[in-house]
C-alpha positions as CSV (number, residue, x, y, z in Angstrom):
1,X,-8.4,2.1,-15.2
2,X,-11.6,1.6,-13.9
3,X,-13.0,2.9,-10.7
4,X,-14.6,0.7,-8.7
5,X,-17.5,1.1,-5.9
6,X,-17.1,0.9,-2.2
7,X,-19.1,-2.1,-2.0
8,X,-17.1,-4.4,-4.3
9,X,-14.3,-4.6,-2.4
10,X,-13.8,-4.8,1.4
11,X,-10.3,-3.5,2.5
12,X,-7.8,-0.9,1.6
13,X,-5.4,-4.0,1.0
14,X,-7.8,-5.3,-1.2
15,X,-8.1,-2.0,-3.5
16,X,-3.9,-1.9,-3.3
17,X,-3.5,-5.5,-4.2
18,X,-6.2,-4.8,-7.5
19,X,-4.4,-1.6,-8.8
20,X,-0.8,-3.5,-8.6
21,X,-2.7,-6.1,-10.8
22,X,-3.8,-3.7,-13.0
23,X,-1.1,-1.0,-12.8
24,X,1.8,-2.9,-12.0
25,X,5.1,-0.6,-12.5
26,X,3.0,2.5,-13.1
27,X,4.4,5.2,-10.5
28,X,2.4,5.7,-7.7
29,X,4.9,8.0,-5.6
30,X,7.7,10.0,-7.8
31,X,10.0,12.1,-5.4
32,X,11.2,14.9,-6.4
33,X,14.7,16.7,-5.7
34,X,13.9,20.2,-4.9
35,X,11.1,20.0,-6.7
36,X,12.5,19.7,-10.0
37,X,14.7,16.4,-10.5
38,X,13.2,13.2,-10.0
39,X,14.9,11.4,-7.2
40,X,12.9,8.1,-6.7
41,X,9.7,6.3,-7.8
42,X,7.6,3.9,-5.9
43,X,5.4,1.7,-8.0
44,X,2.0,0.4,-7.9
45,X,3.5,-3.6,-7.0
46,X,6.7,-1.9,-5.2
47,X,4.0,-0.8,-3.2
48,X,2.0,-3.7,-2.5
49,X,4.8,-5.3,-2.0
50,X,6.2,-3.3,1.0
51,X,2.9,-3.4,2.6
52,X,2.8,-6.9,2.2
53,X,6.4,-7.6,4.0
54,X,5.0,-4.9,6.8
55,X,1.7,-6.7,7.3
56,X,3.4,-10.3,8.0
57,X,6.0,-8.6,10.4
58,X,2.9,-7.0,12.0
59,X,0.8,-10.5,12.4
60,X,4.0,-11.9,13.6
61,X,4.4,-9.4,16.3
62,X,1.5,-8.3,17.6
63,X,-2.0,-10.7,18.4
64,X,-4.8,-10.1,16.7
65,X,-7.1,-7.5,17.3
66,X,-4.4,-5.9,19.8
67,X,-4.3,-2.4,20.6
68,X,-0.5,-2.4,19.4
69,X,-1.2,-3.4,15.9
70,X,-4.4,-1.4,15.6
71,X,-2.4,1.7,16.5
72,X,0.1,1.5,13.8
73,X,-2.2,1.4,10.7
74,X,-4.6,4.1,12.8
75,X,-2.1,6.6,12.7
């Protein structure tokens, strides 16, 4: 995996979308049960692909540039 520099690419989405290219079904997230057991994995492309489904509701929803949709990725 290479790392790449801040000024080759533009958005968080962008980064996400190149490491589910490169990474595809490598674990991201692994949950563990108490610590011990391994309860559930999220993916590099599970990942992009949830963001992906949350994003269009978002545009859907909310105008762009809205204080509404700005809040939700802001925290």
């Amino acid at each position: 995996m290479s790392l790449t520099g801040p000024s080759e690419l533009s958005s968080l989405p962008e980064l996400l979308a190149r490491r589910a290219g490169e990474l595809g079904d490598t674990p991201v997230f692994i949950y563990l049960l108490e610590g011990e057991a391994e309860a559930a994995t999220l993916s590099f492309g599970a990942l992009r692909r949830r963001t992906e489904t949350i994003a269009a509701f978002l545009r859907g929803r909310y105008a762009s540039g809205s204080r509404s949709g700005r809040s939700v990725w802001c925290g």
